[in-house]
Biopython code that builds the backbone (N, CA, C, O; Angstrom):
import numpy as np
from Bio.PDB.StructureBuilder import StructureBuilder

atoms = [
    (1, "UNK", "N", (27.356, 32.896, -46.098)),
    (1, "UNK", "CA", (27.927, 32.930, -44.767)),
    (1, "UNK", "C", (29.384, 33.369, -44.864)),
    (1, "UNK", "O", (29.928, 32.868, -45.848)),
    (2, "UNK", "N", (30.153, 34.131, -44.160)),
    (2, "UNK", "CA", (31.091, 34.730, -43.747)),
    (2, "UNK", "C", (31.821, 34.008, -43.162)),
    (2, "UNK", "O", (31.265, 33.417, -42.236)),
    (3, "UNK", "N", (33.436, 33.667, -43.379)),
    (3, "UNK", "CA", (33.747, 32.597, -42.781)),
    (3, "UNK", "C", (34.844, 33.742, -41.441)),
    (3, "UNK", "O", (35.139, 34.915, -41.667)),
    (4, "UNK", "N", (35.039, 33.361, -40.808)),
    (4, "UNK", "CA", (35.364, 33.567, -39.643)),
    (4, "UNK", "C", (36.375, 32.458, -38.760)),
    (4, "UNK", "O", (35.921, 31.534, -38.084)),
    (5, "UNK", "N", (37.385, 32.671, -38.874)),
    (5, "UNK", "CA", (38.871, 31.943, -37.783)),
    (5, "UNK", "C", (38.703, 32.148, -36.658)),
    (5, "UNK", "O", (37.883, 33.056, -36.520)),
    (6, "UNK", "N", (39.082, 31.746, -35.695)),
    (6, "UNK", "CA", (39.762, 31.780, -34.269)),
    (6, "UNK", "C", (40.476, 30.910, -33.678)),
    (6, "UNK", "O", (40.157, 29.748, -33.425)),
    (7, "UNK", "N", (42.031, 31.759, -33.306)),
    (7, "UNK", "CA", (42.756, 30.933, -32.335)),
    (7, "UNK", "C", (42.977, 30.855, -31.330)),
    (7, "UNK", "O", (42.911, 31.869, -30.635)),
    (8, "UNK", "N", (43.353, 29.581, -30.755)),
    (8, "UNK", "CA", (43.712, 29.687, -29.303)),
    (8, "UNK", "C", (44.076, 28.393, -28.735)),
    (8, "UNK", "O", (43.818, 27.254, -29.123)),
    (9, "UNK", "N", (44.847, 28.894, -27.556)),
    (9, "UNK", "CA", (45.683, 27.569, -26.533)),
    (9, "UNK", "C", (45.150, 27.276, -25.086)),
    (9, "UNK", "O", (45.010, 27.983, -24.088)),
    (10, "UNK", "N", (44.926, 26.051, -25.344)),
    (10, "UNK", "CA", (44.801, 25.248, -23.931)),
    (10, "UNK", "C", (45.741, 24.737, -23.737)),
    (10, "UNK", "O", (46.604, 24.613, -24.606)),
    (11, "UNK", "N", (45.888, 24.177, -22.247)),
    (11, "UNK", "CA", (46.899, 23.510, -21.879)),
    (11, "UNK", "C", (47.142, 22.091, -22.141)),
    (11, "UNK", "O", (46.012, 21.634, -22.315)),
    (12, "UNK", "N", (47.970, 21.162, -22.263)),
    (12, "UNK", "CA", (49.226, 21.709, -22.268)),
    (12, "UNK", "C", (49.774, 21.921, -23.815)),
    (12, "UNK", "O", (49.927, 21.142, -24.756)),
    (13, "UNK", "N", (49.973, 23.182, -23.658)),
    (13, "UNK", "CA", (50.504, 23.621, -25.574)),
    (13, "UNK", "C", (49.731, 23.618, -26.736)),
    (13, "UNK", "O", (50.207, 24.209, -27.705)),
    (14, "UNK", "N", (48.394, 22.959, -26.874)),
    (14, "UNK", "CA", (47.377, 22.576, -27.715)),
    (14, "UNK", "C", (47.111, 23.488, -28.204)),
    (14, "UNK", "O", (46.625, 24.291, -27.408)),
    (15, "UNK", "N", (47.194, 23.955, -29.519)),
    (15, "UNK", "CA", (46.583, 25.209, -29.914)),
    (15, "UNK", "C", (45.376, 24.769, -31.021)),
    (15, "UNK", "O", (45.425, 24.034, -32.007)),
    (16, "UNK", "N", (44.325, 25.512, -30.446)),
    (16, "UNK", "CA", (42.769, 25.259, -31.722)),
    (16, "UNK", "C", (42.493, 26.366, -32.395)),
    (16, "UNK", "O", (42.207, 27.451, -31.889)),
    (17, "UNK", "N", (42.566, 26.132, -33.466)),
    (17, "UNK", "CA", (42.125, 27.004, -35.119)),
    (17, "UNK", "C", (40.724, 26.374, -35.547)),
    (17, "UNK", "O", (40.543, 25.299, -36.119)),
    (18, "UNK", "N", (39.880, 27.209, -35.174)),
    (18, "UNK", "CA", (38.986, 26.930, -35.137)),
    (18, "UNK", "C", (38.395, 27.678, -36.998)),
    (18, "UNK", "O", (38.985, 28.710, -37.318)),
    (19, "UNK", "N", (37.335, 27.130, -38.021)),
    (19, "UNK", "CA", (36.650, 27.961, -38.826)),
    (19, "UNK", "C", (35.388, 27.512, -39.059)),
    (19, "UNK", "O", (34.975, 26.372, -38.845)),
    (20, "UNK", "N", (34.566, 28.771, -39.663)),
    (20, "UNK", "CA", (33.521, 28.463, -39.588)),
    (20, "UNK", "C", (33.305, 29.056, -40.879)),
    (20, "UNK", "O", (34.203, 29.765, -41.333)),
    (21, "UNK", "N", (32.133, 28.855, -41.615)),
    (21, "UNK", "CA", (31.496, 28.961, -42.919)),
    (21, "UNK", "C", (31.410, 28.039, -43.559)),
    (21, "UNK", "O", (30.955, 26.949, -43.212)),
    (22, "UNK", "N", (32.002, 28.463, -44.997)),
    (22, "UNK", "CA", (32.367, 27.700, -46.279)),
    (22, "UNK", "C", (33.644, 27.713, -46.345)),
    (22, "UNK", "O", (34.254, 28.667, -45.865)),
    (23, "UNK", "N", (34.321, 26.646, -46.960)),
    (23, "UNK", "CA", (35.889, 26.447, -47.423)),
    (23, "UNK", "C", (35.607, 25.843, -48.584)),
    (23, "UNK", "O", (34.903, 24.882, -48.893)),
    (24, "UNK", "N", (36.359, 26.665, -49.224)),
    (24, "UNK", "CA", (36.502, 26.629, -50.918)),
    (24, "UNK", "C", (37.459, 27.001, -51.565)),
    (24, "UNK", "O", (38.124, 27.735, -50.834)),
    (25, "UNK", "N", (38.112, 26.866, -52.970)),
    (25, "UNK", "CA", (39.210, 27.594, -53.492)),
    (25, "UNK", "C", (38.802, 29.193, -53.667)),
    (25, "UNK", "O", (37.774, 29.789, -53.989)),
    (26, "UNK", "N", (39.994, 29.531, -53.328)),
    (26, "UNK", "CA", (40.231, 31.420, -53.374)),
    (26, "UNK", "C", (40.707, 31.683, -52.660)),
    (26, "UNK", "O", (41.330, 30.982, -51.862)),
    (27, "UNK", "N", (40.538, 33.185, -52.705)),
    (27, "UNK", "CA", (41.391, 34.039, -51.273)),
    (27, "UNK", "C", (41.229, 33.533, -49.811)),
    (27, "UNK", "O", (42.055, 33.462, -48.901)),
    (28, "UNK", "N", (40.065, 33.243, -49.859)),
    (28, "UNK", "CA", (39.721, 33.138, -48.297)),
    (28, "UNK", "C", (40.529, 31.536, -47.865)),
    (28, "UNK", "O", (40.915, 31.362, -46.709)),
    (29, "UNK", "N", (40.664, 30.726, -48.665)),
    (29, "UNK", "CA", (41.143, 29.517, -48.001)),
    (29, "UNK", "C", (42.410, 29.683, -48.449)),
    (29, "UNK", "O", (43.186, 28.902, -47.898)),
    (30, "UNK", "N", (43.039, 30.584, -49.435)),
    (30, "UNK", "CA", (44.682, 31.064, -48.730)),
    (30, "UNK", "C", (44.991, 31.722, -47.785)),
    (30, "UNK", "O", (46.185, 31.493, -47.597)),
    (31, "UNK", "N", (44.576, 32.526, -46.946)),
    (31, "UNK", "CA", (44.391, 33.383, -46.431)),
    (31, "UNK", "C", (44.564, 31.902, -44.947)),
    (31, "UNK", "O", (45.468, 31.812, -44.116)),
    (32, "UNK", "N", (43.480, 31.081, -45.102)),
    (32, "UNK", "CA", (43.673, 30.130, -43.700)),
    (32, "UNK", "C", (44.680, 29.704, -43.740)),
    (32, "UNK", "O", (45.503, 29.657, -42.825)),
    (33, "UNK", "N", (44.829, 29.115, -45.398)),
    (33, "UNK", "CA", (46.069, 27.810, -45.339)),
    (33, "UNK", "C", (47.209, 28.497, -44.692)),
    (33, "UNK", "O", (47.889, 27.889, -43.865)),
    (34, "UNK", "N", (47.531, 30.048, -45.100)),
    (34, "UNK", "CA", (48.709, 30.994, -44.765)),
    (34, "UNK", "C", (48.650, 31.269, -43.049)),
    (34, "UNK", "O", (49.697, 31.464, -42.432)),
    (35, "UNK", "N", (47.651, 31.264, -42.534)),
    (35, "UNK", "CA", (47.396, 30.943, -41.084)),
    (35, "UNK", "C", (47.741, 30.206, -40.112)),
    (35, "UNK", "O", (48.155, 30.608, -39.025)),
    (36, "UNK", "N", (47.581, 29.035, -40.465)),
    (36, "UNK", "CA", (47.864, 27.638, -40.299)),
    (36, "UNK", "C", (49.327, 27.219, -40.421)),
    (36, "UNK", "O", (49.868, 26.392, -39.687)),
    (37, "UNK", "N", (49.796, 27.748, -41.226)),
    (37, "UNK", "CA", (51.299, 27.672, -41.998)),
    (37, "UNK", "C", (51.991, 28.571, -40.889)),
    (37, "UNK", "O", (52.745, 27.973, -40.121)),
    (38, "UNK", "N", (51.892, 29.398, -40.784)),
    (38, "UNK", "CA", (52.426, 30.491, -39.930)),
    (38, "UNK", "C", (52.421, 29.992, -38.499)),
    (38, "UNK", "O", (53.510, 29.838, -37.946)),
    (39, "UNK", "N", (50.747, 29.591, -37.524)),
    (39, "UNK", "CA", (50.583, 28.946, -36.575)),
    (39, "UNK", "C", (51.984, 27.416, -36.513)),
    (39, "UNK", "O", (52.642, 27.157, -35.505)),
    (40, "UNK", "N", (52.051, 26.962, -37.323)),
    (40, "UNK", "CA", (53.084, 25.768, -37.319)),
    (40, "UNK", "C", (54.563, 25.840, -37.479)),
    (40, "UNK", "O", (55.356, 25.009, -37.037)),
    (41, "UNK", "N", (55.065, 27.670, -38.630)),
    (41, "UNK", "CA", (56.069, 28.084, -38.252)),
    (41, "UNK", "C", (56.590, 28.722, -36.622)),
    (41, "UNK", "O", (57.681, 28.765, -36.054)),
    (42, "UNK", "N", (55.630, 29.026, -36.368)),
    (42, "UNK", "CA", (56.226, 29.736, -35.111)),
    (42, "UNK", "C", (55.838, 28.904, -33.579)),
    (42, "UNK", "O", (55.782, 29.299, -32.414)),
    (43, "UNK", "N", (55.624, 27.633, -34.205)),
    (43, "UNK", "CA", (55.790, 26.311, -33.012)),
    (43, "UNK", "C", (54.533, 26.049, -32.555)),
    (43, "UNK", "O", (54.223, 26.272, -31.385)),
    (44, "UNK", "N", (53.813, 25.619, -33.321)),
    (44, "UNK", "CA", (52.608, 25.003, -32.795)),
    (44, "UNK", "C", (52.538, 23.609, -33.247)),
    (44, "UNK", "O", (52.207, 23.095, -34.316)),
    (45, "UNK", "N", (53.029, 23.054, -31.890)),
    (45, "UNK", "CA", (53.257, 21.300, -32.067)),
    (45, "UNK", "C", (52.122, 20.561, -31.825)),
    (45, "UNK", "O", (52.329, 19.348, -31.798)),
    (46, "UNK", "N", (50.968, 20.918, -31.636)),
    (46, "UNK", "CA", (50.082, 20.246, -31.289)),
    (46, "UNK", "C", (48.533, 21.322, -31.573)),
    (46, "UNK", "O", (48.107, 22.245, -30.877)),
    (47, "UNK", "N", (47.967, 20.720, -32.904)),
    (47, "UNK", "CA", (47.163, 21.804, -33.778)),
    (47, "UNK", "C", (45.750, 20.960, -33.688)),
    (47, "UNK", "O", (46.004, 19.776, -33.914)),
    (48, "UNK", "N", (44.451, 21.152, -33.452)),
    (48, "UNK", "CA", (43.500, 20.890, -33.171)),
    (48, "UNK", "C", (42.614, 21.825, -34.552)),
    (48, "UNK", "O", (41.976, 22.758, -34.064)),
    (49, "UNK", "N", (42.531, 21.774, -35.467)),
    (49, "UNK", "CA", (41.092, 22.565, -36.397)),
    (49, "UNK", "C", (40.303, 21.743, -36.322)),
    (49, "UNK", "O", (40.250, 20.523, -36.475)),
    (50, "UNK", "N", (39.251, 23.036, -35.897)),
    (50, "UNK", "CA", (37.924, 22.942, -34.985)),
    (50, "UNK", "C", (37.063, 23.370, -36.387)),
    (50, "UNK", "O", (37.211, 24.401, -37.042)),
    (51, "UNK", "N", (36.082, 22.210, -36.651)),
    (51, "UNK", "CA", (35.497, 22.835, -38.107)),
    (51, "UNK", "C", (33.884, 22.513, -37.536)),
    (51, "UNK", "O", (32.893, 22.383, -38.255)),
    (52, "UNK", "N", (33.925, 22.436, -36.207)),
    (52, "UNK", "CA", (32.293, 22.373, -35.639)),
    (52, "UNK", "C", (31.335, 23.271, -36.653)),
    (52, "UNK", "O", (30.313, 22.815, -37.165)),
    (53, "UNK", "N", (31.776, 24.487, -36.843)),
    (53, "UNK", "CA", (30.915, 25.088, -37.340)),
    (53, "UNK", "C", (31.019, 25.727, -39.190)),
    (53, "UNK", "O", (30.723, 26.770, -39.772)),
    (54, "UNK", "N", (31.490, 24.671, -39.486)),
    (54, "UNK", "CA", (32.137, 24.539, -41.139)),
    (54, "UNK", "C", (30.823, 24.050, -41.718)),
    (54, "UNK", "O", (30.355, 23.005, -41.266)),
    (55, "UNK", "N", (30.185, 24.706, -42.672)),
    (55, "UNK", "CA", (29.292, 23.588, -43.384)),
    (55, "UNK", "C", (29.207, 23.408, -44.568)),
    (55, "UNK", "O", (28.182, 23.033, -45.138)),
    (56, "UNK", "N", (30.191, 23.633, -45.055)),
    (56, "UNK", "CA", (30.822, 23.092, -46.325)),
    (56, "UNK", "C", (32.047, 23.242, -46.883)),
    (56, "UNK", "O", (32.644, 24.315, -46.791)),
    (57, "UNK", "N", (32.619, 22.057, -47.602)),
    (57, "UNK", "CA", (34.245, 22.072, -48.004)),
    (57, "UNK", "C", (34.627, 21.708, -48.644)),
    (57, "UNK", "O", (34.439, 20.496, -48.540)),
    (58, "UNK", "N", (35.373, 22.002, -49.745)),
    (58, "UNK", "CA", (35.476, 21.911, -51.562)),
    (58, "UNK", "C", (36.883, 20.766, -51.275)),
    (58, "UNK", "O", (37.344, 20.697, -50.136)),
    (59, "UNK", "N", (37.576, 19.773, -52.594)),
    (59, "UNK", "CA", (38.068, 19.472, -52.781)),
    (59, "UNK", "C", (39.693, 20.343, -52.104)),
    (59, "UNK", "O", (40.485, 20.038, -51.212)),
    (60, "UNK", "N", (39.619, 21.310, -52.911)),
    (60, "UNK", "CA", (40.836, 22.081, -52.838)),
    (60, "UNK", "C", (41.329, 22.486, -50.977)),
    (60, "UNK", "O", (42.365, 22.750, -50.367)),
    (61, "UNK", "N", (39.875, 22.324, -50.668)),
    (61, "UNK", "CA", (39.778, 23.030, -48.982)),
    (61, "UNK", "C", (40.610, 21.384, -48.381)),
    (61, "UNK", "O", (41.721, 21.422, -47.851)),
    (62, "UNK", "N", (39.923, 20.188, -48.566)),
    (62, "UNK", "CA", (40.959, 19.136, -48.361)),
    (62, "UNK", "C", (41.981, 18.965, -48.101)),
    (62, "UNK", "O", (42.497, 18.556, -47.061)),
    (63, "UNK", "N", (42.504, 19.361, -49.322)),
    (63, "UNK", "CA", (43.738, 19.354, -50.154)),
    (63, "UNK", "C", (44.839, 19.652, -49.263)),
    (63, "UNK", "O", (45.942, 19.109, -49.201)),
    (64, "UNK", "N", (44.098, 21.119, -48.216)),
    (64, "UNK", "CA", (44.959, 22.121, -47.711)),
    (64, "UNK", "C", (44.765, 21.825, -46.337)),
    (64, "UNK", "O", (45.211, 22.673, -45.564)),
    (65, "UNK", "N", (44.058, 20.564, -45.707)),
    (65, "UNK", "CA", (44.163, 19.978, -44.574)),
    (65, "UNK", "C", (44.913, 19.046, -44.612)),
    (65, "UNK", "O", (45.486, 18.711, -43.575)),
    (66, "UNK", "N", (45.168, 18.233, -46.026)),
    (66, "UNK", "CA", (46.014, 17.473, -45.864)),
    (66, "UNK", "C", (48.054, 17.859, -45.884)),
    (66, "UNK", "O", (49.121, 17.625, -45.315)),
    (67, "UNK", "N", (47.336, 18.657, -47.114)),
    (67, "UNK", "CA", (49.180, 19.991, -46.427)),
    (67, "UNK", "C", (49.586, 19.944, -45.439)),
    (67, "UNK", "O", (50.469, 19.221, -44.978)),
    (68, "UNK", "N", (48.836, 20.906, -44.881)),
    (68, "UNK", "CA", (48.779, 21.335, -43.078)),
    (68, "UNK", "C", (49.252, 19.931, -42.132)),
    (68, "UNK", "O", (49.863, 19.960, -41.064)),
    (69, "UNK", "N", (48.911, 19.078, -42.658)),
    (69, "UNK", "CA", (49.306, 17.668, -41.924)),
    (69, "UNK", "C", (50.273, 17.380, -42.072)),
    (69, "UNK", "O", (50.947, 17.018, -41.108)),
    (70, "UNK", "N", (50.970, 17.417, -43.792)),
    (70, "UNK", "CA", (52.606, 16.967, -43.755)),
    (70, "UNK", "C", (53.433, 18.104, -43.276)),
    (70, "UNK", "O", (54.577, 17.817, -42.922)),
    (71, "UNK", "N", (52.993, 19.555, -43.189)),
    (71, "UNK", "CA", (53.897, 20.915, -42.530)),
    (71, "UNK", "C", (54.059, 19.950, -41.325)),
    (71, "UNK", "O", (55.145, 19.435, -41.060)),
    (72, "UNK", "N", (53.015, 19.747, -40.660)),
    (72, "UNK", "CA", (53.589, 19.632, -38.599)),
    (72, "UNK", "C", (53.859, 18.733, -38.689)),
    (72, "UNK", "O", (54.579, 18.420, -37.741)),
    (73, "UNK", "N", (53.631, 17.546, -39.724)),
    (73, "UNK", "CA", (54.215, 16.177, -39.272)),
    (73, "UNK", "C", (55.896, 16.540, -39.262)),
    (73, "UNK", "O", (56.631, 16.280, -38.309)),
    (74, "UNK", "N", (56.379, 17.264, -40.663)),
    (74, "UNK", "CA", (57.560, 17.396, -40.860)),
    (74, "UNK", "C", (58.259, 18.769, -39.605)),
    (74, "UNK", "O", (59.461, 18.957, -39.417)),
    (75, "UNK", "N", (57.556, 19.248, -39.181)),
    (75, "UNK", "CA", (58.050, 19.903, -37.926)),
    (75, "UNK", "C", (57.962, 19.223, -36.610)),
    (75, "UNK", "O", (58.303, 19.910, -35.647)),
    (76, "UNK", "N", (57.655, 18.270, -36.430)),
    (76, "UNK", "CA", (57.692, 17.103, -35.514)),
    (76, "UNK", "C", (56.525, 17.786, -34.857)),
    (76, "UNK", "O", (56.770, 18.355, -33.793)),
    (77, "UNK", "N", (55.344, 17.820, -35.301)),
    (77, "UNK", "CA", (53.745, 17.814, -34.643)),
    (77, "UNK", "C", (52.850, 16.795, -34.945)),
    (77, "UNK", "O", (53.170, 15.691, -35.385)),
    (78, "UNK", "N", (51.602, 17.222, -34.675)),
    (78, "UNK", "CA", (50.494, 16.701, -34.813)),
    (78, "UNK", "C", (49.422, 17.556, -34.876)),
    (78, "UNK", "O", (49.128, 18.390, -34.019)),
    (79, "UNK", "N", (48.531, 17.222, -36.453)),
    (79, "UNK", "CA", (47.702, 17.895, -36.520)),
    (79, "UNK", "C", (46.282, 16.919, -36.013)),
    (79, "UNK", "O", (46.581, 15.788, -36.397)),
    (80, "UNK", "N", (45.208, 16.858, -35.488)),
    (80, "UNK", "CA", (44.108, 16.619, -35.187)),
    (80, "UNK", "C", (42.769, 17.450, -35.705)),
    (80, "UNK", "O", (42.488, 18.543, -35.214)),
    (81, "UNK", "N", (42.166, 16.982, -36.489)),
    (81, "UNK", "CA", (40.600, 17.543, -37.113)),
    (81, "UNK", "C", (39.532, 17.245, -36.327)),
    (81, "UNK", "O", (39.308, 16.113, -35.898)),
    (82, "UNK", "N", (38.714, 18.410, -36.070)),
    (82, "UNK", "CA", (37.378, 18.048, -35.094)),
    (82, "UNK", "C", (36.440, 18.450, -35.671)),
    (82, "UNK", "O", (36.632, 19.281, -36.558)),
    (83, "UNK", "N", (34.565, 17.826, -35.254)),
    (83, "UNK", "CA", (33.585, 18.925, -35.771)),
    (83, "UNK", "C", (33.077, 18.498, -37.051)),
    (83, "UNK", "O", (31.939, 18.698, -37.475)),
    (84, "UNK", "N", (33.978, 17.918, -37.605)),
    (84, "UNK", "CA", (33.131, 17.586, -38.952)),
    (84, "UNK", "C", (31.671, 17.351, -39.343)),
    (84, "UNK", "O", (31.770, 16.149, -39.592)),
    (85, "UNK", "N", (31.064, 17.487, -39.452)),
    (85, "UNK", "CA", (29.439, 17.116, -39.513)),
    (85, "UNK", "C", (28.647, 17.322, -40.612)),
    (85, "UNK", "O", (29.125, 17.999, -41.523)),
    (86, "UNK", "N", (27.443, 16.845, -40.730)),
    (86, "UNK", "CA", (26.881, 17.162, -42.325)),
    (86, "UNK", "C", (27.764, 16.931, -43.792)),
    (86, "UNK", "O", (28.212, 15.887, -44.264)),
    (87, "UNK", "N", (27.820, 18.200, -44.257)),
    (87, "UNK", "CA", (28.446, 17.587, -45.517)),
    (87, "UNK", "C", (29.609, 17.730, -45.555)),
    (87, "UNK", "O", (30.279, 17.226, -46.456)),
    (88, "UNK", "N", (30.249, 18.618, -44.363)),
    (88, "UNK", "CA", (31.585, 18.089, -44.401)),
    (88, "UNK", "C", (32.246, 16.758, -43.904)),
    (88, "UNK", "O", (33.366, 16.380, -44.244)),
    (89, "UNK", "N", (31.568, 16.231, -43.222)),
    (89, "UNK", "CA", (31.361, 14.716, -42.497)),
    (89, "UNK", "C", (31.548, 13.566, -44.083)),
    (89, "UNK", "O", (32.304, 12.720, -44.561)),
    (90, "UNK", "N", (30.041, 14.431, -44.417)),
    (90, "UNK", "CA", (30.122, 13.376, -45.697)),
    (90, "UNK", "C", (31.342, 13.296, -46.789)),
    (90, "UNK", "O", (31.688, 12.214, -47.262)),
    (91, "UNK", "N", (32.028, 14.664, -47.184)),
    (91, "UNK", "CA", (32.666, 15.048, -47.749)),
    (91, "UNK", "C", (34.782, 14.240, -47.250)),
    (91, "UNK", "O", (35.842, 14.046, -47.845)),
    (92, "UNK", "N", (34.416, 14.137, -46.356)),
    (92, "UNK", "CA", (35.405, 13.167, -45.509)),
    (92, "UNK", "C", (35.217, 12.174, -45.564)),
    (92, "UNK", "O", (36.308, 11.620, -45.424)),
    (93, "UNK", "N", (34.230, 11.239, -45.732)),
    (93, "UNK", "CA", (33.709, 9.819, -45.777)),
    (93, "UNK", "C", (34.192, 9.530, -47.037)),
    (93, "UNK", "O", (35.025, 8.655, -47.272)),
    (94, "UNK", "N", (33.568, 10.409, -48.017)),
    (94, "UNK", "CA", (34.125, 10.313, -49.710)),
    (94, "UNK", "C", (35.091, 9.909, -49.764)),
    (94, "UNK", "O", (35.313, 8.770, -50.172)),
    (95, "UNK", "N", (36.139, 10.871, -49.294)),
    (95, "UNK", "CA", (37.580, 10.622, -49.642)),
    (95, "UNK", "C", (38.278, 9.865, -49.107)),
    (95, "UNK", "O", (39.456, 9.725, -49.434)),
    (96, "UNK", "N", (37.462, 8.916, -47.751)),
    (96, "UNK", "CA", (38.330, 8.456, -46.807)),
    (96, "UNK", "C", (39.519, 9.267, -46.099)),
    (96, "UNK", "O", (40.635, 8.748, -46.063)),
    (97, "UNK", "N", (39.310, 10.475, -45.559)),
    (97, "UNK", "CA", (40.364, 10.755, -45.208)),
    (97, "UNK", "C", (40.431, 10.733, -43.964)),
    (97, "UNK", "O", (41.178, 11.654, -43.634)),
    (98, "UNK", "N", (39.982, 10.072, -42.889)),
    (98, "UNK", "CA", (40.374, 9.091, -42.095)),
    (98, "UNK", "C", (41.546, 8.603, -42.026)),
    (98, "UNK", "O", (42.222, 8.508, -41.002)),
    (99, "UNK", "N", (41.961, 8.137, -43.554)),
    (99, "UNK", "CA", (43.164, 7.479, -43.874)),
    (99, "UNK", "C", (44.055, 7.891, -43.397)),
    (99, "UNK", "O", (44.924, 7.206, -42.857)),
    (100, "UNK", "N", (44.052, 9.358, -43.503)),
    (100, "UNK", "CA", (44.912, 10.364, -43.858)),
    (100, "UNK", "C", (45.387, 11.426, -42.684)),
    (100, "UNK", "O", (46.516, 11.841, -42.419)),
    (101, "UNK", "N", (44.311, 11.665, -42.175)),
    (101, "UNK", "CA", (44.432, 12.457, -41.021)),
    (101, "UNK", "C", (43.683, 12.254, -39.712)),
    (101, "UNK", "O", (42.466, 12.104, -39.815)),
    (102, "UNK", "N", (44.134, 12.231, -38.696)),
    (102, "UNK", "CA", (42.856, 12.055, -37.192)),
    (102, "UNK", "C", (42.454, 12.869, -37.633)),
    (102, "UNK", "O", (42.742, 13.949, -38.149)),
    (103, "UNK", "N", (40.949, 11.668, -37.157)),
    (103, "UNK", "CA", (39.342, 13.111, -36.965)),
    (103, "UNK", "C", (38.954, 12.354, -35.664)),
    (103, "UNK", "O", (39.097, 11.215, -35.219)),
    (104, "UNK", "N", (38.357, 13.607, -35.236)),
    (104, "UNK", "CA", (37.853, 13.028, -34.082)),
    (104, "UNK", "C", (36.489, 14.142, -33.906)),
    (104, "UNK", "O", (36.363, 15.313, -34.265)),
    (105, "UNK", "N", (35.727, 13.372, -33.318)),
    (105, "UNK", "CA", (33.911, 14.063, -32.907)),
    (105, "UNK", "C", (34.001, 15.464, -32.673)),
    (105, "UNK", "O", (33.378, 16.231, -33.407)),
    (106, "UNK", "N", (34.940, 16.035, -31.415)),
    (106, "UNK", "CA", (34.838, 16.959, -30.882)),
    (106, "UNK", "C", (36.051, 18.426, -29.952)),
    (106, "UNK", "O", (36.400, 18.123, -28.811)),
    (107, "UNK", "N", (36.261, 19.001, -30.179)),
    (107, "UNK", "CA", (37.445, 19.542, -29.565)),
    (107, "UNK", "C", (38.256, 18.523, -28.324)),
    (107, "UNK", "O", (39.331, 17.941, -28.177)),
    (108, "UNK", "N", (36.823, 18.774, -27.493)),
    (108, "UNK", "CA", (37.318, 17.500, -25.961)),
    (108, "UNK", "C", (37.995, 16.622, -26.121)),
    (108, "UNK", "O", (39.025, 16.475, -25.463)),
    (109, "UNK", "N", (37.488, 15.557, -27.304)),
    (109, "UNK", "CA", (38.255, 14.314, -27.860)),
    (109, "UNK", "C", (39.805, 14.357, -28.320)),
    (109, "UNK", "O", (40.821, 13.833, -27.862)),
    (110, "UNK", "N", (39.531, 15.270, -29.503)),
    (110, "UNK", "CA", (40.779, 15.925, -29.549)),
    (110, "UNK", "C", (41.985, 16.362, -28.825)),
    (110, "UNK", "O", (43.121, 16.108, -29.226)),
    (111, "UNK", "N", (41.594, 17.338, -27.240)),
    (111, "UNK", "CA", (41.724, 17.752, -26.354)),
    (111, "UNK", "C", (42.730, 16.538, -25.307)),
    (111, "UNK", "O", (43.925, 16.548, -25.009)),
    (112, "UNK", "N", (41.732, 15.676, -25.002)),
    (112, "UNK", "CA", (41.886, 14.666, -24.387)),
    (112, "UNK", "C", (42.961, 13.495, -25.247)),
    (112, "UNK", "O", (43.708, 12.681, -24.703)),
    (113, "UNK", "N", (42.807, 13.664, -26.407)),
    (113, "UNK", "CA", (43.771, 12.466, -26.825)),
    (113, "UNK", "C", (45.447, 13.213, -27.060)),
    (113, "UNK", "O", (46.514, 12.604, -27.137)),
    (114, "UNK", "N", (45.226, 14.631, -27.131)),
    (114, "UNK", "CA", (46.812, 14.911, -26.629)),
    (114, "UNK", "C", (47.099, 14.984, -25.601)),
    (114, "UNK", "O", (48.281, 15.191, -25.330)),
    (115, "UNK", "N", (46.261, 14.863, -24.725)),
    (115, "UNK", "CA", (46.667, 15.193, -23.015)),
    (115, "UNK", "C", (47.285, 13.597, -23.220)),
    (115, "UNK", "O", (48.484, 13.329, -23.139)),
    (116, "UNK", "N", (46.306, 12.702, -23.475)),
    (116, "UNK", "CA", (46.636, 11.268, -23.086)),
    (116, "UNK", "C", (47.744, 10.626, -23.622)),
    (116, "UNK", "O", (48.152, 9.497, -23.353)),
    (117, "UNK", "N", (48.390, 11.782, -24.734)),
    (117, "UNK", "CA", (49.732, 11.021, -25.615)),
    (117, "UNK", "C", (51.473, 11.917, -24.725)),
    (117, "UNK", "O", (52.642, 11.602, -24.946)),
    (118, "UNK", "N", (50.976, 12.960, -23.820)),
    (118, "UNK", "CA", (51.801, 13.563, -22.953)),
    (118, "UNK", "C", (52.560, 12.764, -22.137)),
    (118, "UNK", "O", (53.333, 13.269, -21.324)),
]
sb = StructureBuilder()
sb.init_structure("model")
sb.init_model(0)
sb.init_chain("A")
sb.init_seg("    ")
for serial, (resi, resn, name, xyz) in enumerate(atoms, 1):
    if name == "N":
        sb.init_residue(resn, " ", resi, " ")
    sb.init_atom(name, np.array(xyz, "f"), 0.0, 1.0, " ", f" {name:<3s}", serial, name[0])
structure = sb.get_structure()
């Protein structure tokens, strides 16, 4: 499977990075992390990755969600994870990273819990 990005903003300011495929070490998950990085340099305070349609995700792919979390924390954001399911679900359970980062069921949820922190 071909992994495939998309971004975009709802209101108010919420921007969703959405991916889909596999996430694994290599080009392709520098290529996001450098995405993501960029999305948070140029002011995206409020980051939603949408991994609804992710169905699988390596250690290293983690690794680089949990990055992505201290970038916006330290730019005064918030990152939010949605979508998880199957083995990336499971693959999150493993590590507890719950701990570590909001997850939440679904974009909406997501959606809705920055509207509700406005």
């Amino acid at each position: 499977m071909i992994n495939q990005t998309r971004t975009h903003t709802v209101e108010p300011g919420i921007t969703i990075f959405s991916i889909s495929g596999r996430l694994s070490l290599g080009n392709t998950l520098l290529s996001i992390e450098s995405a993501i990085k960029k999305l948070i340099e140029s002011g995206a305070h409020k980051l939603i990755i949408d991994l609804t349609e992710l169905t699988y995700i390596d250690s290293a792919a983690i690794g680089m969600l949990v990055g992505s979390n201290g970038l916006i924390e330290q730019a005064g954001g918030t990152l939010r994870v949605c979508g998880a399911q199957g083995l990336v679900a499971k693959s999150f359970a493993v590590v507890h990273l719950d701990r570590i980062l909001t997850i939440d069921a679904d974009v909406d949820a997501s959606t809705r819990s920055f509207a509700a922190s406005a």
